[in-house]
C-alpha positions in Angstrom: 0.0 0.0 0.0 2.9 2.2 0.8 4.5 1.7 -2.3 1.2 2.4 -4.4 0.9 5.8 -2.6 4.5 6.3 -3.0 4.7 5.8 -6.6 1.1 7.7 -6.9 2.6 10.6 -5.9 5.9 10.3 -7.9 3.5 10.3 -11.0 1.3 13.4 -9.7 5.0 15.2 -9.1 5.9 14.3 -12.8 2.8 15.0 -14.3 2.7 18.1 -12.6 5.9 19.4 -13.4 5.3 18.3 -17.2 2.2 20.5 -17.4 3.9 23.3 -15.8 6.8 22.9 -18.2 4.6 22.4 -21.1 2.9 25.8 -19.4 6.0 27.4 -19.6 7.0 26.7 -23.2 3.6 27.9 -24.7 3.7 31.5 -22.7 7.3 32.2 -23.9 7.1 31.0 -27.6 3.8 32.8 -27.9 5.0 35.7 -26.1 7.9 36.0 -28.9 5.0 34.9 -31.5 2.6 37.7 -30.5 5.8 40.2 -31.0 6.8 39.3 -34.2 3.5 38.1 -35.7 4.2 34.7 -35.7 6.6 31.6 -34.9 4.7 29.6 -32.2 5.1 26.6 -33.6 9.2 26.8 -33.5 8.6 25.3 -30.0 5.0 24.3 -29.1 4.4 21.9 -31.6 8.1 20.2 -31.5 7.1 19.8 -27.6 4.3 18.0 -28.3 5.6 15.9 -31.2 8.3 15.2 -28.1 5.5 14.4 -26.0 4.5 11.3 -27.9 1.4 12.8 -29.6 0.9 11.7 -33.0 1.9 14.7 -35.6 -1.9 15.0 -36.7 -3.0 15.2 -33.5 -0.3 17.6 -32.3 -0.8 20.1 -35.2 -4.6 20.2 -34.6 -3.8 20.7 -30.6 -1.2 23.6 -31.2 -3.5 24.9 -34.3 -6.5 25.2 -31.0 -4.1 26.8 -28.8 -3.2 29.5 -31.7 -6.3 30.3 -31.3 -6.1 31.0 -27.9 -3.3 33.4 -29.1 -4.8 35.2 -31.7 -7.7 36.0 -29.2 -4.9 37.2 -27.0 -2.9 39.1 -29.2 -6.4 40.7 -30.9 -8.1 41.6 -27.4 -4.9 44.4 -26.6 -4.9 45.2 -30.4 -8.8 45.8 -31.3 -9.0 49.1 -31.9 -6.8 48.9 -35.1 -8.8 46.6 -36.5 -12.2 48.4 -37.3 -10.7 50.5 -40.1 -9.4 47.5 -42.2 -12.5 45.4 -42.7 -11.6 45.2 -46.5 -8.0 43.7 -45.6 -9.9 41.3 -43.0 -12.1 40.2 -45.7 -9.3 39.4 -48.7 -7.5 37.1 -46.2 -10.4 35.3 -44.7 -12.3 35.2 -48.6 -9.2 33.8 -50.3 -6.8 32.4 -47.5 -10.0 30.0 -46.1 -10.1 27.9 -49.1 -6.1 27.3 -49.1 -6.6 26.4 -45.2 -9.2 24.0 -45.9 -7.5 22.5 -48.9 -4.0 21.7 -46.9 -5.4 20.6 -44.5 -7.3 17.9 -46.4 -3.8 17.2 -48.2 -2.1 16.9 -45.2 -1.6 13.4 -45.1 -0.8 13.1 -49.1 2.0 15.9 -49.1 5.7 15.2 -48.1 6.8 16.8 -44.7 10.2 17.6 -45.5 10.2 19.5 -49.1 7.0 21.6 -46.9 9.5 22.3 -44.5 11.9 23.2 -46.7 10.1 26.0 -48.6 9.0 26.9 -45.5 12.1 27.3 -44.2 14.0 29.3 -47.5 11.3 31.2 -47.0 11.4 32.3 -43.5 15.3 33.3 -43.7 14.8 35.0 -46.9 11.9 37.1 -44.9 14.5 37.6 -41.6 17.4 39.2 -44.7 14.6 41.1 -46.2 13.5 42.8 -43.3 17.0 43.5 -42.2 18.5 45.0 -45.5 15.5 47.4 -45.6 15.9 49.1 -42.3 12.7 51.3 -42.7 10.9 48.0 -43.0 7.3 48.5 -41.0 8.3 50.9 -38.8 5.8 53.8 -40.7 2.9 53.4 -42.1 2.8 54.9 -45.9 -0.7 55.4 -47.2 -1.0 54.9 -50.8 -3.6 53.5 -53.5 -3.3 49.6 -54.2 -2.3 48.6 -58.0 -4.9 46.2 -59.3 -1.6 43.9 -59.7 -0.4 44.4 -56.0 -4.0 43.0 -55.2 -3.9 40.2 -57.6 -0.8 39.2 -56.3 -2.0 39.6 -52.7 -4.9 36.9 -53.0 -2.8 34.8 -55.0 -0.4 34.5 -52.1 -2.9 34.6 -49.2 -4.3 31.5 -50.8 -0.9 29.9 -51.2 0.0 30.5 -47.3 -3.1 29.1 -46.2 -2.4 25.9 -47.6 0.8 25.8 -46.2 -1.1 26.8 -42.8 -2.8 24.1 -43.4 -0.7 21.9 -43.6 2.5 22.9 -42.1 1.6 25.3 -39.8 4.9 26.7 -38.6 5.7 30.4 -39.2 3.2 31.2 -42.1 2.0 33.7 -39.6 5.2 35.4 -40.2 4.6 35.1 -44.2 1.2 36.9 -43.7 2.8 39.4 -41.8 5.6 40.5 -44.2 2.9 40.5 -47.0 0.7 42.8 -45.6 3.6 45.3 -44.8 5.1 44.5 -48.2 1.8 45.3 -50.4 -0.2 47.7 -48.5 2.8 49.9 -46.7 1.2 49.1 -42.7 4.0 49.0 -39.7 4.6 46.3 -37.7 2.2 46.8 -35.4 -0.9 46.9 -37.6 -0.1 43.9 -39.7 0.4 41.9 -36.8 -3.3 43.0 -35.2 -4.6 41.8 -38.9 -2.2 38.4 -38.9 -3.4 37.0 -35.7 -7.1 38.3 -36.1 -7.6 36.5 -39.0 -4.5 33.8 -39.2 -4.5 33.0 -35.5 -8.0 33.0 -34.9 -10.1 32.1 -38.6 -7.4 30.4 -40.0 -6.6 28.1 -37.3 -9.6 27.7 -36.3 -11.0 26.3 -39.3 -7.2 23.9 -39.5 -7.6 22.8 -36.0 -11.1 21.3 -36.7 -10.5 20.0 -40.2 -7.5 18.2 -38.7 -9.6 17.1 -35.0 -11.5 14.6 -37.0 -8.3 12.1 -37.6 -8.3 11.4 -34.1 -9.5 12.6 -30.1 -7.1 15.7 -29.0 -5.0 15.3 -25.6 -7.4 17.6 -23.6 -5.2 17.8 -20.3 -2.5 19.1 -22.2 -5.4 21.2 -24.6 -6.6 23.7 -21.3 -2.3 23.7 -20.5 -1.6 25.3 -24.1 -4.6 27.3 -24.3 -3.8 29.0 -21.2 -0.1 29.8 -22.1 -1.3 30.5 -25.4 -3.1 33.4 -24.5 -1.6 34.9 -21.5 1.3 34.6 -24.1 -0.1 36.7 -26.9 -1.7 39.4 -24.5 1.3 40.0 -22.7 3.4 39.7 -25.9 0.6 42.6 -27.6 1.3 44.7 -24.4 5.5 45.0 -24.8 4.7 45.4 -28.4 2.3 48.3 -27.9 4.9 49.6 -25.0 8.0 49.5 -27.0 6.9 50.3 -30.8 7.4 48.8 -33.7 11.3 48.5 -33.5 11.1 46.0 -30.8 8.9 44.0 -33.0 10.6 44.3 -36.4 14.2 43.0 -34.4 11.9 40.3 -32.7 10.6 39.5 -36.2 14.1 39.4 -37.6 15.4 36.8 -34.9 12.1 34.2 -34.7 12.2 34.2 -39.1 15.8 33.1 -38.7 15.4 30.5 -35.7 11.9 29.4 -37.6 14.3 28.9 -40.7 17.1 27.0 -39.2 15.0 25.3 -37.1 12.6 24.0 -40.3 15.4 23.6 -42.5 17.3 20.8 -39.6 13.8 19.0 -39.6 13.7 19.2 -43.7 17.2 17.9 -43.8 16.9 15.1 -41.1 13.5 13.8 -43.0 15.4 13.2 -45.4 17.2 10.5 -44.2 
C-alpha cells in the first residue's frame, strides 16, 4: 500500500511538473510569436511531437491553442482593427479555401520539401527585413495597383495551404505580405495576422484536422492557457516598446523558424 501511494505521488509530481513545463514553453514561444507576428510553432508543436502525440494530433492541438493566441494578441490590439475590414475580408475570402485545402492534403504531401520551402522562405523574410531598415516601422498610405492585389490573393491563398498543412511560421509570411503590399508598420499587420490567421485560419485547420483522431485535452486547457496569457502580454511590450522592438523580434524568430525547419527538412530526409 505504501509503495502504491508512494509511486502515486511520484507520477502526480511528474505529471505536474510536465504540465507546468509544457505551461511554460507555450507563454514564452507565444510571447515572442505575438511580438513578431508569428513563430509559435518553433517550439509548441516540436514539444508535443516530443511528448508522444501523433503529428496530426499535435498540429490540430497547437492549431486550438493558436487560437487561444490570436484571441490574446487581438483583445490588446482591437482598436486597429475596425478601419481594415476590407484587408480582414481578402485574407479570410481567399486564405479560407487554401486552409481547408492543406489541411485535407495533409496526409498526401511530403513533410520535408513543406518544411523546406518553409524554411528558405522564413530566412529570406529575416534578410529582407534587415536589409530594408525602414521596414514596417511607418505606415505609408498609398492607392493599391490592381496587380499588387492580384498578387495579394494569389499569395494569401498559397499561405493558407501551407497553414494548413505545415503550420509553422506562415503567420510570419502573412505578416511580411501585408507590410510588403499595403505599406502598414509592424504593429498593424500583426493586429490583422493573428485576427484572422491566428483566430479564422486556425480555427477552421484545427477542426479539419480534430476529426483524424481525439485531442489530448489535459495538455489542450495547459496550451490554451499559455497561449493566450502569451499573446496578450506579448501585444502589451509590443504596444509599450513600438514597432522596432517588434521588427528586431521578427528578424530573430524568421531566422530560428528557418534553421530550425530547414534541420527538420534535412533530417527527414534520411
Amino acid at each position: 500500500m505504501h509503495y502504491f501511494l508512494t509511486t502515486l505521488q511520484t507520477s502526480n509530481d511528474y505529471f505536474f511538473y510536465e504540465y507546468l513545463s509544457i505551461f511554460l514553453i507555450s507563454f514564452i514561444s507565444n510571447t515572442f510569436s505575438a511580438i513578431s507576428g508569428g513563430g509559435a510553432g518553433l517550439v509548441q508543436l516540436p514539444a508535443l511531437i516530443l511528448l508522444g502525440v501523433p503529428y496530426y494530433q499535435a498540429l490540430a492541438t497547437h492549431k486550438v491553442a493558436t487560437v487561444a493566441l490570436g484571441f490574446g494578441g487581438s483583445l490588446r490590439n482591437h482598436k486597429s482593427l475596425k478601419n481594415d475590414f476590407d484587408i480582414i475580408l481578402q485574407i479570410l475570402v481567399f486564405g479560407l479555401p487554401g486552409v481547408i485545402f492543406g489541411s485535407s492534403m495533409v496526409k498526401f504531401l511530403s513533410d520535408q520539401y513543406l518544411y523546406l520551402i518553409l524554411a528558405l522562405f522564413s530566412v529570406f523574410l529575416a534578410l529582407y527585413s534587415f536589409f530594408k531598415p525602414n521596414l514596417g516601422l511607418y505606415a505609408v498610405e498609398q492607392k493599391i495597383s490592381l496587380f499588387k492585389k492580384l498578387r495579394f490573393v494569389i499569395l494569401i491563398f498559397i499561405i493558407g495551404i501551407l497553414n494548413g498543412s505545415v503550420s509553422s511560421g506562415t503567420g510570419l509570411l502573412v505578416t511580411i505580405l501585408l507590410i510588403n503590399t499595403f505599406k502598414v508598420d509592424f504593429l498593424r499587420a500583426i493586429s490583422l495576422t493573428f485576427f484572422t490567421v491566428g483566430i479564422f485560419w486556425n480555427a477552421t485547420g484545427a477542426f479539419l484536422l480534430s476529426k483524424i483522431g481525439s485531442l489530448p485535452i489535459s495538455l489542450l486547457v495547459i496550451l490554451i492557457l499559455g497561449s493566450f496569457s502569451g499573446g496578450y502580454f506579448g501585444a502589451y511590450l509590443s504596444i509599450l516598446k513600438g514597432n522596432k522592438l517588434v521588427k528586431n523580434t521578427f528578424n530573430i524568430v524568421c531566422l530560428l523558424v528557418g534553421f530550425s525547419l530547414l534541420i527538420k527538412s534535412i533530417s527527414n530526409m534520411y
